[in-house]
C-alpha positions as CSV (number, residue, x, y, z in Angstrom):
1,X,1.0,12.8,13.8
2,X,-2.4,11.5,14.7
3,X,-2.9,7.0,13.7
4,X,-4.8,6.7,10.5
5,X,-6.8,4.1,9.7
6,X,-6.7,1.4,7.2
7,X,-9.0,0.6,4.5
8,X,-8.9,-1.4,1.7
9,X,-10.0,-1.5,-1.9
10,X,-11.9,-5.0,-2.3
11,X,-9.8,-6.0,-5.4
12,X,-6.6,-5.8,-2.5
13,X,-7.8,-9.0,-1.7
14,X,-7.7,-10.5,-4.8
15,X,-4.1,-9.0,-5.5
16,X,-3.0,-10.7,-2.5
17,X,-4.2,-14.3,-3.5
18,X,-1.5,-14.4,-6.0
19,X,1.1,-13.8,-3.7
20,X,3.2,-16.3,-1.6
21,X,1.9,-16.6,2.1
22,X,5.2,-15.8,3.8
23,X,5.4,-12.2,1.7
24,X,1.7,-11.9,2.5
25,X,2.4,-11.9,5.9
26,X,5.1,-9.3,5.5
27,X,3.2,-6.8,3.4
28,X,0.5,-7.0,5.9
29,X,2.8,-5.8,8.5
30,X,3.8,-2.9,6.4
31,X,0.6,-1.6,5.4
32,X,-0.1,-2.2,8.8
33,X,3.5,0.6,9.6
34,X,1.6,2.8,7.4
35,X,-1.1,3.7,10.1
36,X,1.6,5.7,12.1
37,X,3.2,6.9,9.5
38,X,1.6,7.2,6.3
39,X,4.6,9.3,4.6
40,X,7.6,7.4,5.9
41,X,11.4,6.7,5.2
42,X,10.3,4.6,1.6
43,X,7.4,6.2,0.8
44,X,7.5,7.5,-2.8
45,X,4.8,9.6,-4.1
46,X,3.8,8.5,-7.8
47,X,3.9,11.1,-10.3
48,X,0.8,12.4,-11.8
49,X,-1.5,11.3,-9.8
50,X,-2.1,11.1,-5.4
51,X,-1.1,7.7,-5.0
52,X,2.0,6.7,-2.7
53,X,3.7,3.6,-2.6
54,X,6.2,1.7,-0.5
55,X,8.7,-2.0,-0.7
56,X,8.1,-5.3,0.5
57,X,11.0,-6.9,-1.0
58,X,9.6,-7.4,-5.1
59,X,6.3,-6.6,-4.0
60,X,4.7,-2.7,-4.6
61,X,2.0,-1.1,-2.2
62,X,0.5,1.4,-3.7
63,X,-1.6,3.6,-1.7
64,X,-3.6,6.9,-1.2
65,X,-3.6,9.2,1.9
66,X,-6.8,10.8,2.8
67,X,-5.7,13.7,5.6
68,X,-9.0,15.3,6.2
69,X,-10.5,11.7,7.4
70,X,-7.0,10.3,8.6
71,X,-7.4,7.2,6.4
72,X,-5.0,5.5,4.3
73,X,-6.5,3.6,1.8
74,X,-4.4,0.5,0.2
75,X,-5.8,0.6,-3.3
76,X,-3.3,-2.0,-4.9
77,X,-0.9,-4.8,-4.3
78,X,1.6,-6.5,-6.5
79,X,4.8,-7.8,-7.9
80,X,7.1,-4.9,-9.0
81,X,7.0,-6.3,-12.8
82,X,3.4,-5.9,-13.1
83,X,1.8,-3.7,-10.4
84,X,1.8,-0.4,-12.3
85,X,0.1,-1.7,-15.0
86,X,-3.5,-0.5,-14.9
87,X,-3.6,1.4,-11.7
């Protein structure tokens, strides 16, 4: 399995300025796991739509794969209570 790259949307940036610094720091090194392996041990795939997402203790990645270019895109980052809200 060939390392994808990671992009993300510009509102990531903003989802992450709500969250404590010591999780930020965790999340990044998962979405930063996901370049090896974007369909690991964790990773669900949401229903209806081609969105993935993974833990980081009560926070939610959620994420798209895009095989043909190799890229995962991290389109969204939040608590678990409110993160699928509005995707």
């Amino acid at each position: 399995m060939g390392n994808y790259k990671v992009t993300f949307k510009k509102s990531v940036l903003k989802d992450l300025k709500s969250v404590p610094k010591s999780d930020v720091t965790k999340i990044i090194s998962k979405i930063d796991s996901l370049a090896e392996d974007p369909r690991r041990a964790g990773a669900i795939k949401l229903s209806g739509n081609d969105l993935y997402r993974i833990r980081q203790g009560l926070y939610r990645i959620l994420y798209e794969i895009k095989d043909q270019e190799l890229i995962v895109q991290v389109i969204k980052v939040g608590h678990r209570s409110d993160v699928y809200k509005r995707t």
